[in-house]
C-alpha positions as CSV (number, residue, x, y, z in Angstrom):
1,X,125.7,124.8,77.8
2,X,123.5,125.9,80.4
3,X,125.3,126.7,83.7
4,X,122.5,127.1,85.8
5,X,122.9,125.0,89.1
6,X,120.1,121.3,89.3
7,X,118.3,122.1,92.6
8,X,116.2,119.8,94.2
9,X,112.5,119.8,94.7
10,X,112.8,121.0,98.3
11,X,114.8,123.9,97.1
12,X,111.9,124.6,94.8
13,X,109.7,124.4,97.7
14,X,112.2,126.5,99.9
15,X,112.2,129.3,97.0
16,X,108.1,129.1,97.3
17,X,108.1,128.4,93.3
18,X,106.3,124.7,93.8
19,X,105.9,122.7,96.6
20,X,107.9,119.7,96.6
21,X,104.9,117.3,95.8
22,X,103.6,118.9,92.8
23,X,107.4,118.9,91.5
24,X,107.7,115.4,91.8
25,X,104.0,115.1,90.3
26,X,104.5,117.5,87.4
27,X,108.0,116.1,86.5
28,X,106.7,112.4,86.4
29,X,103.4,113.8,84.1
30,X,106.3,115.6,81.8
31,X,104.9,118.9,82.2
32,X,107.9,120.9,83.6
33,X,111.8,120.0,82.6
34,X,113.7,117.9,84.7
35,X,116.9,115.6,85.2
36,X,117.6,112.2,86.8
37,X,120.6,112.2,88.6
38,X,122.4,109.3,90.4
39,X,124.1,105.8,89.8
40,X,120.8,104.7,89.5
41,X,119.4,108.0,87.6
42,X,116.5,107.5,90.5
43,X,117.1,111.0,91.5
44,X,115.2,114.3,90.3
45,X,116.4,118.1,89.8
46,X,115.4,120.4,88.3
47,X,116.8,124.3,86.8
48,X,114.9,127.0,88.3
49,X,114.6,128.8,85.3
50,X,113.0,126.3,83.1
51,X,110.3,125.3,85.7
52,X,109.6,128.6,86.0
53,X,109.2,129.1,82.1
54,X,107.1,125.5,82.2
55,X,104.7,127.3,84.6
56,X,104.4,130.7,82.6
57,X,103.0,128.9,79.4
58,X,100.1,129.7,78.1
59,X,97.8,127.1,78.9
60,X,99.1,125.8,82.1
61,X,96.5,125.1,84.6
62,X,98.3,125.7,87.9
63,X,95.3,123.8,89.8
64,X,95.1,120.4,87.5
65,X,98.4,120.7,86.4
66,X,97.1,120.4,83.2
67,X,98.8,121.9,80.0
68,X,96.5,122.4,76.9
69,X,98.6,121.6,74.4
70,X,101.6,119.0,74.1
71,X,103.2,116.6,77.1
72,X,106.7,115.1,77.1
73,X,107.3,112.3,78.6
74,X,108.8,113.1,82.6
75,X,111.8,111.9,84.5
């Protein structure tokens, strides 16, 4: 179990790692991890370290937010 706090996408932004837009944009497109969160599992976070791990693989393309090889279904 993973004990790493779920920020949100402004604390992404806030931690200049993604802004908030593209965390929304690359969650819905499955190409970085994320969680929905709520009664109404409408909400989005995300762990730090996995979106940082998303955007270190090989392939990414930071500007498209394209991945060359596989994509997962997003939150």
């Amino acid at each position: 179990m993973n004990d790493e706090p779920l920020v949100s996408a402004r604390t992404l932004e806030e931690k200049q790692i993604l802004p908030k837009g593209s965390a929304y944009r690359l969650a819905k497109q499955g190409l970085i991890p994320c969680f929905s969160v709520g009664a109404k599992r409408r909400g989005v976070r995300f762990r730090i370290s996995e979106v940082v791990a998303a955007l270190r693989r090989p392939g990414f393309n930071a500007e498209s937010g394209a991945v060359a090889t596989e994509q997962n279904g997003g939150c």
